[in-house]
Structures are given as structure tokens and as C-alpha cells.
C-alpha positions as CSV (number, residue, x, y, z in Angstrom):
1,X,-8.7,43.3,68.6
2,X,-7.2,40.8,71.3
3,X,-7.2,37.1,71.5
4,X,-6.0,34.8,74.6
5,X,-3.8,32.4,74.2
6,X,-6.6,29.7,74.9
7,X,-9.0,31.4,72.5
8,X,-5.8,31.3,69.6
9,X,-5.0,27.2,70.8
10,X,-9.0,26.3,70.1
11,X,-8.6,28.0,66.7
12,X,-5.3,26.2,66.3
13,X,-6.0,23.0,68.0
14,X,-2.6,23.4,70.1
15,X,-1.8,22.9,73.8
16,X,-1.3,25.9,76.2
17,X,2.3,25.9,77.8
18,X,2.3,28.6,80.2
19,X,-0.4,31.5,80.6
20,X,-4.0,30.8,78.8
21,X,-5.4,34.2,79.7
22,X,-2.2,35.6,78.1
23,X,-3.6,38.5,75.5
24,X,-2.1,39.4,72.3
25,X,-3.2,42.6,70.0
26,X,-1.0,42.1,67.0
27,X,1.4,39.9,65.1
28,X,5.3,39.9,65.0
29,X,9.0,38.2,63.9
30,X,10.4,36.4,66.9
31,X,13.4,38.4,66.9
32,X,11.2,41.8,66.7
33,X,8.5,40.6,69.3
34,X,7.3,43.3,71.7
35,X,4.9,42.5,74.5
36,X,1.4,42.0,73.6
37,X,2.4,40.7,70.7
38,X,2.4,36.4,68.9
39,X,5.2,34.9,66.7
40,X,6.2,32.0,65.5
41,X,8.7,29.5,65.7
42,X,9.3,27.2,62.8
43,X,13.3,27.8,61.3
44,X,15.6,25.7,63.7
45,X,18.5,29.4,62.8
46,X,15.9,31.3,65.1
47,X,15.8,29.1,67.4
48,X,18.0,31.1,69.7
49,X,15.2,34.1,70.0
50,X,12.7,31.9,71.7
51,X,14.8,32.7,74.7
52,X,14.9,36.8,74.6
53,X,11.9,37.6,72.2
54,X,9.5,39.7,74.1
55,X,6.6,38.0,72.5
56,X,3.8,37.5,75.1
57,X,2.6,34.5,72.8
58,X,5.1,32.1,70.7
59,X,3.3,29.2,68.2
60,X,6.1,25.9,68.0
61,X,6.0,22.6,67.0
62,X,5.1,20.1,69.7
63,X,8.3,18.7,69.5
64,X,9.7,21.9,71.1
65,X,11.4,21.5,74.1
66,X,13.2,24.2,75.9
67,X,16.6,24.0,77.2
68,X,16.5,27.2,79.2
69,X,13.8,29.2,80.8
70,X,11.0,30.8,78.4
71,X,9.3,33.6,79.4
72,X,6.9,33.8,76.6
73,X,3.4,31.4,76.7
74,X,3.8,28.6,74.2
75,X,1.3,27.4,72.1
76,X,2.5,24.1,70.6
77,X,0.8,22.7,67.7
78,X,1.5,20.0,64.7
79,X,3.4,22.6,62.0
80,X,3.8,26.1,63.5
81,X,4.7,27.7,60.5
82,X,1.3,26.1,59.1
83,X,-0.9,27.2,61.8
84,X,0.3,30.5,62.3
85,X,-0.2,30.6,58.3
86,X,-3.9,29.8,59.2
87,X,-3.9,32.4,61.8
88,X,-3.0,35.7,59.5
89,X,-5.9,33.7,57.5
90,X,-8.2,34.2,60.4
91,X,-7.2,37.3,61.2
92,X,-7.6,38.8,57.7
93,X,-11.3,37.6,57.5
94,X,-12.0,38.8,61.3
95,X,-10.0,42.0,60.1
96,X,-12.1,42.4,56.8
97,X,-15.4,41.1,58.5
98,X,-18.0,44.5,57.4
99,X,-21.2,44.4,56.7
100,X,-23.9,47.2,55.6
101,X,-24.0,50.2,53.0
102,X,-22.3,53.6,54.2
103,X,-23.2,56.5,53.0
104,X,-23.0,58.5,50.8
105,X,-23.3,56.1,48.3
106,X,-25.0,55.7,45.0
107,X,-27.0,52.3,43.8
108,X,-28.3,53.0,40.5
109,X,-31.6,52.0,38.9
110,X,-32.2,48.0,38.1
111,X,-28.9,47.5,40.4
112,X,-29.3,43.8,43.0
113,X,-27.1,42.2,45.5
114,X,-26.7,39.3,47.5
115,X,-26.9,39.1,51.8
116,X,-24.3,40.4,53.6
117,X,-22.7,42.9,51.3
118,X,-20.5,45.7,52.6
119,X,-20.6,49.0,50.5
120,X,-18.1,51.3,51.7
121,X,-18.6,55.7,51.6
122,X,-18.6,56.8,48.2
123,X,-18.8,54.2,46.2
124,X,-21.2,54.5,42.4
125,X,-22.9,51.3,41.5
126,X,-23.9,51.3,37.8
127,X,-27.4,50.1,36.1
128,X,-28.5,46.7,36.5
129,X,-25.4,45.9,38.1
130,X,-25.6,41.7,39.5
131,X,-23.6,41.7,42.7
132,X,-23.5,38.1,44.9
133,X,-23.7,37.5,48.7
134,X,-20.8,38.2,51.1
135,X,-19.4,40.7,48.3
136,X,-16.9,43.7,50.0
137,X,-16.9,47.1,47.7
138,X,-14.6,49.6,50.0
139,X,-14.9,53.4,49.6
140,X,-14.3,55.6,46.4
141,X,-14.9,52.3,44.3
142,X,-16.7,52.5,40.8
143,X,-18.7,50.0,39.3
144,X,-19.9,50.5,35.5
145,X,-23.5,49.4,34.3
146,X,-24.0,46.0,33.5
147,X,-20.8,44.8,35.9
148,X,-21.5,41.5,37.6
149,X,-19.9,40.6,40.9
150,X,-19.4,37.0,42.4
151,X,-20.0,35.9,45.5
152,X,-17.1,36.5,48.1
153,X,-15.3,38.5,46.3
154,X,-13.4,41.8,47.7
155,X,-12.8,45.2,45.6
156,X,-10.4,47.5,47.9
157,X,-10.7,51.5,47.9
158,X,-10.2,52.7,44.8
159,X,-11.1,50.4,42.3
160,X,-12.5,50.9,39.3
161,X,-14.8,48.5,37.3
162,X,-15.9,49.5,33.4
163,X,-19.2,48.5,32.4
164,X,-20.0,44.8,31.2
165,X,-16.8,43.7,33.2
166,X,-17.8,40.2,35.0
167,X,-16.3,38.9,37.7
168,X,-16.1,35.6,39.4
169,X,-16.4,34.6,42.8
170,X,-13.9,34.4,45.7
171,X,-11.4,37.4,43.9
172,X,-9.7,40.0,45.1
173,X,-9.1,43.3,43.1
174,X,-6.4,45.8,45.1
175,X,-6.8,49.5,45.3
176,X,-6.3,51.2,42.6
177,X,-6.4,48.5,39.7
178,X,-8.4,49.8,36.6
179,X,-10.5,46.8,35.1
180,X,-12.1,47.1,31.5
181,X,-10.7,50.5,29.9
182,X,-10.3,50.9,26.1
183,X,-7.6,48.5,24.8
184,X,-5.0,50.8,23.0
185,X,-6.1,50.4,19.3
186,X,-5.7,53.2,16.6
187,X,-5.9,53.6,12.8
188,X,-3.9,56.3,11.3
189,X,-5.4,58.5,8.2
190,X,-4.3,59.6,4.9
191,X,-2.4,62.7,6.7
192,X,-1.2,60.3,9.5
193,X,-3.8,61.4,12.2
194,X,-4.7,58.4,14.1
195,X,-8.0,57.6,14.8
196,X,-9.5,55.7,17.8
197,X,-11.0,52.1,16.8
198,X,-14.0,51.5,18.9
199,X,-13.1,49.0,21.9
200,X,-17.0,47.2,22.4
201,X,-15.6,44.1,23.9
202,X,-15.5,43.4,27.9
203,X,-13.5,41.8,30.2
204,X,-14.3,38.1,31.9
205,X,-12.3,37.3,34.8
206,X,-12.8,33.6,36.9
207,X,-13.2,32.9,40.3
208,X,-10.2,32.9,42.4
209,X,-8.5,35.3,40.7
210,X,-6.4,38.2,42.5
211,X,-5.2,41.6,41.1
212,X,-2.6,43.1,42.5
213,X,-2.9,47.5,43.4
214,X,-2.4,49.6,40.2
215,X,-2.8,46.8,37.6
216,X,-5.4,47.3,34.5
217,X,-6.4,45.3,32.2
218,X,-8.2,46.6,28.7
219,X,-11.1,45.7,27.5
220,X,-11.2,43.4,24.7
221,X,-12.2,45.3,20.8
222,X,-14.2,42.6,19.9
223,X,-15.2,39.6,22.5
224,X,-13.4,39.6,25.9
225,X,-10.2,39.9,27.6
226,X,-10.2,36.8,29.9
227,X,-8.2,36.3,33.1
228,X,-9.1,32.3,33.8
229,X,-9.5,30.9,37.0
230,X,-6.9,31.1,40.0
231,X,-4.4,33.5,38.0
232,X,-2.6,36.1,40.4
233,X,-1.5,39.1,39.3
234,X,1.0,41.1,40.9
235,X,1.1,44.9,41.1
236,X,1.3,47.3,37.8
237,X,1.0,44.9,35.7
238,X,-0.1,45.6,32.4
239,X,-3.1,43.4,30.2
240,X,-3.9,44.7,27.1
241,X,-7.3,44.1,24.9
242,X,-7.3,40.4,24.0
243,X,-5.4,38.5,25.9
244,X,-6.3,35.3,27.5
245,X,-4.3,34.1,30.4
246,X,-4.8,30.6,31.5
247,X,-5.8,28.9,34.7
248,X,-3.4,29.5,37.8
249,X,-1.2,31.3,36.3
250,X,0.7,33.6,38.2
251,X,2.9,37.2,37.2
252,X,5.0,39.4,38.7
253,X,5.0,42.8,38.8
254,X,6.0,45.4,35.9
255,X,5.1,42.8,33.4
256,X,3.0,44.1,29.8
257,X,0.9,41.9,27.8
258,X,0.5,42.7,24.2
259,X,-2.8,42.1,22.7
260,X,-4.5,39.4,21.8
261,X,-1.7,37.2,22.9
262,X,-2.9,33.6,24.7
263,X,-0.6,32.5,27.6
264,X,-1.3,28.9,28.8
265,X,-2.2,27.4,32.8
266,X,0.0,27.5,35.5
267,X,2.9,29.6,34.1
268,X,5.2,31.8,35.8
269,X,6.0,35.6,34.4
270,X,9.1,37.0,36.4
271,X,9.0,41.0,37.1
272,X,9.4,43.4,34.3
273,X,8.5,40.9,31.2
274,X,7.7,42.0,27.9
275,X,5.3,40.2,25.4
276,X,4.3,41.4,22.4
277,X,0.8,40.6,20.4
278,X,-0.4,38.4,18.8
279,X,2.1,35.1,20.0
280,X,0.7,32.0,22.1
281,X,2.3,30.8,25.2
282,X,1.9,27.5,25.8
283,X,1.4,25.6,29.2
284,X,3.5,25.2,32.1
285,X,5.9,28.0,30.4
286,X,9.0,29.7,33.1
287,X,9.4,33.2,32.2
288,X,12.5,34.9,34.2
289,X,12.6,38.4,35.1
290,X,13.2,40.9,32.6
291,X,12.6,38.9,29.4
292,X,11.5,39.9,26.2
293,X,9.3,37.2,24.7
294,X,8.9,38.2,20.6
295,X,7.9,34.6,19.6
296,X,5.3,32.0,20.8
297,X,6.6,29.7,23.5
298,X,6.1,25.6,23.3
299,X,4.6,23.8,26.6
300,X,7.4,23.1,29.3
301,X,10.0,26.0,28.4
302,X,11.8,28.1,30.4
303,X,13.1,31.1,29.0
304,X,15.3,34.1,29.4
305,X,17.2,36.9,28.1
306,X,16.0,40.0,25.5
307,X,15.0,38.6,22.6
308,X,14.2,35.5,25.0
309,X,15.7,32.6,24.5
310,X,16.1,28.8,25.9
311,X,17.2,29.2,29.8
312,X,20.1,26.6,29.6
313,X,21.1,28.5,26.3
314,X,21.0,32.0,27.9
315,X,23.2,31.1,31.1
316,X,25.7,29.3,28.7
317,X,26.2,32.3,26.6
318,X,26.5,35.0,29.6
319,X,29.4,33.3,30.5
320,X,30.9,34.1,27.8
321,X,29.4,37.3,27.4
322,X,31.0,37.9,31.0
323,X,34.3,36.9,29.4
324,X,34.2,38.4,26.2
325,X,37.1,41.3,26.6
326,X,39.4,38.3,27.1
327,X,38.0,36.2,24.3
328,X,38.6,39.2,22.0
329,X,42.1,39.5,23.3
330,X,42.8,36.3,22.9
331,X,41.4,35.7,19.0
332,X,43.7,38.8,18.6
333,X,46.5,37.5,19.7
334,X,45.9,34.1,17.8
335,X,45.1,36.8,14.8
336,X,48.6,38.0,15.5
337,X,50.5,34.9,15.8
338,X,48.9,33.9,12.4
339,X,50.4,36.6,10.5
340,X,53.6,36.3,11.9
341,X,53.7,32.7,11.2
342,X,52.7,33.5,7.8
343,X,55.0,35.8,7.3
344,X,58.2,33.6,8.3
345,X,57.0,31.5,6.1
346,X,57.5,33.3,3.2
């Protein structure tokens, strides 16, 4: 796929400096730019690169003027870092712009979708599955009966959808993520054989929503597991049956979610958190990497540590965590001192 740099200033709204029928086939760092390639230039430290990158086309701000010869074709615009933001947008829809149903593929009975939908080679679509316009479902994908799909929204290769999941519009679901399995609950017997408790709940997630590759979330036991509007989840993440996380949230990867626990809008969950059940996270909550949240969390708190704690309280005490051989040297020595004071004295 090539663009000139005219064609790349009309989606940009930016002025040609140089060679408008200059072509480009793919996207690079200044510093790594190879011919046929576009950059940017936005962080005055590489400025120095505009002058050797190999870049056929370089996007800069229209204040950019060069104090030695160029040899790549400029494309000046109002933010360069903005527009070439708005270019890998462009791109990525050009990029992910299919339409049609491959085959082999299987639409089951009392299945419907919307215009423009692209069903990629082997993909199973359940019964009476609802799925919008302008959906994308790419190859080996599985959809469960009763599954409804909004419009817009993209499930990679490899994706797998349990029956009664719904989804909203305008998400995107990453190959491999597992939506709607059984939520881990067990009941152990008299001899301490544990048996499997029914999961009959489902899985809601908003629109806007994105799930990172290898993440599942776990159908709820009773009622649904719901993932609210604009919340982004990272990669291997963990949901369990349950849980409710609120709008525009966003966590990172290697984090697990207990059941039934309720974390509020717009948080952040560093890599690697642990939260157990059944606690409620409140709005607006900072979790940092590799915490392990055991109570509920008020509105407004940032937290860290394992058990979590206060944020300003953790980095207080690993300082003198970090100094603690020389705190228990010294309350030794003031240990010895006391004795032998004590024992002058009598």
C-alpha cells in the first residue's frame, strides 16, 4: 500500500516542502528511516536526525525551519506528533478495511448481521447470534449461541466468545482472549471432593471497550460479569465471575480480579496486581504495579505495596526498609551502651 506525499498532506491538511509525488510504503523512527519510508518529527533531542534519516517522507511542525540541507520531502503541519498520530489511525482502518464471508465458514440457524461485515476462514457463528454493521470476525474465531455483537466492533483470529456474551459497539477483542467461560466456583463434599457450582450467568461488556490478546474473563454464576464502557484491558489479564469494572478504566497486564469484586470509573491497575473477592474499589483509585489489594479502596487513593497500603505510606517505610541492617545495628549498639551504663551504675 503506497501513498504520495500530496495524497498524505490532503489527509493531514499540511504543506508539501519538497517532492509531492514522493511515495512511501511503510512507517518508521527518524533515526531508523529507510527509503520509502515516513517519520516524524516532534521531540526537539531528534532534531539532529532530520538531517541523515533516510526517510523519503518526514511530518514537522510548521515552525520547522532547516539550518542545513534536507534531503527528505517535508510535510509540515500544525502538531506533527498529532497528525502522524492520526495517520497510524488511518492507516490501521485502511489496513483492517475487509469486507465479505470467506469460506469455509459456519453461520448457524436463526444467526443475522448487519452491512458490511467481514467473516474471516473458519470462523463458527452460534444460533440466533445478533451481529451489527461494519463488524470484523477474523479467522478461527468462535461465537456461542445467543452472542450479540455491536456495530464496529473487531474480534481478531482466535477469539473465542461463550454463548449469551454481549458486546457493545466500537470494541476490540485481541487474538486469543477467551470471553464468558465458567467462573471458577466449587463446593467440596463430605469426603472433600469438590464439586462444580453451575456458572448460568453471562458476560455484558460496553462499547468502547478493548481486550488485550490472551485475556479471559468468566462468566458471571448468577447475573453478569460487566466490563463498562471505555475500559482497556491489557494482555493476560485475568477477570473472574462477578466483577464489575467501571467506566474507562484502564489495567495493565498480569493483573487477576477476584470475584464479584466492583472496581470504580477511570482507575488505573499497574501490571501484575492482585485483588481478592468480594472488596469494592472505589472511583478514581491508583493501583501501582505489583500490589496486593486485600481490602476495599476509598475514592481518590493511590496504593501500593503487598498487603497494599497508602502510596505516601509505602515509599516512607521502604526507606527504611532499604536501611534496616543499619537501623538494627544501631538499636544494638544503643542496646549495648544501655547495659553498660547500667551496669557502672551499680
Amino acid at each position: 500500500m503506497k501513498f504520495t506525499a500530496e495524497q498524505i498532506a490532503g489527509i493531514l491538511e499540511g504543506e508539501v516542502v519538497g517532492n509531492p509525488n514522493a511515495e512511501v510504503s511503510t512507517l518508521a523512527k527518524i533515526e531508523e528511516g529507510t527509503d520509502g519510508s515516513l517519520t516524524f518529527l516532534a521531540n526537539p533531542k531528534y532534531l539532529p536526525y532530520i538531517y541523515t534519516t533516510q526517510a523519503t517522507i518526514t511530518i514537522v511542525n510548521k515552525t520547522f525551519e532547516p539550518e542545513a540541507e534536507v534531503t527528505t520531502t517535508l510535510i509540515k503541519v500544525e502538531d506533527a506528533y498529532k497528525s502522524f498520530s492520526k495517520l497510524l489511525e488511518y492507516y490501521n482502518q485502511v489496513k483492517l478495511m475487509k469486507s465479505g464471508i470467506e469460506q469455509p465458514s459456519v453461520i448457524s440457524e436463526g444467526a443475522t448481521y448487519g452491512d458490511n461485515l467481514y467473516l474471516g476462514s473458519f470462523c463458527y457463528i452460534g444460533k440466533n447470534v445478533k451481529i451489527g454493521n461494519n463488524v470484523k470476525i477474523y479467522p478461527n474465531t468462535f461465537v456461542g449461541d445467543n452472542v450479540t455483537i455491536g456495530d464496529n466492533t473487531i474480534l481478531f483470529a482466535g477469539v473465542r466468545i461463550y454463548s449469551e456474551t454481549q458486546i457493545g459497539a466500537g470494541c476490540t477483542i485481541h487474538s486469543g482472549a477467551i470471553v464468558g467461560s465458567d467462573g471458577f466456583g466449587y463446593v467440596p463434599n463430605e469426603e472433600g471432593v469438590y464439586n462444580k457450582v453451575p456458572q448460568i450467568g453471562n458476560v455484558i461488556i460496553e462499547d468502547n471497550v478493548d481486550i488485550g490478546s490472551c485475556t479471559t474473563i468468566d462468566r458471571a454464576t448468577l447475573g453478569s460479569t460487566i466490563i463498562k464502557k471505555g475500559v482497556k484491558l491489557d494482555n493476560q489479564i485475568q477477570i473472574a465471575h462477578n466483577v464489575v469494572i467501571g467506566e474507562n478504566t484502564v489495567i495493565a497486564s498480569q493483573t487477576g480480579v477476584a470475584g464479584s469484586t466492583k472496581i470504580g470509573s477511570s482507575c488505573i491497575v499497574g501490571g501484575q496486581v492482585g485483588i481478592i473477592g468480594h472488596l469494592v474499589i472505589g472511583n478514581n483509585v491508583r493501583i501501582q504495579a505489583q500490589s496486593g489489594v486485600t481490602k476495599s479502596i476509598a475514592d481518590n487513593e493511590s496504593v501500593q505495596g503487598s498487603p497494599a497500603m497508602p502510596y505516601t505510606d509505602f515509599n516512607k517505610a521502604y526507606v527504611h526498609f532499604r536501611n534496616l541492617p543499619k537501623i538494627v545495628a544501631d538499636v544494638d549498639d544503643l542496646k549495648k551502651q544501655t547495659r553498660e551504663v547500667n551496669k557502672n551504675d551499680i
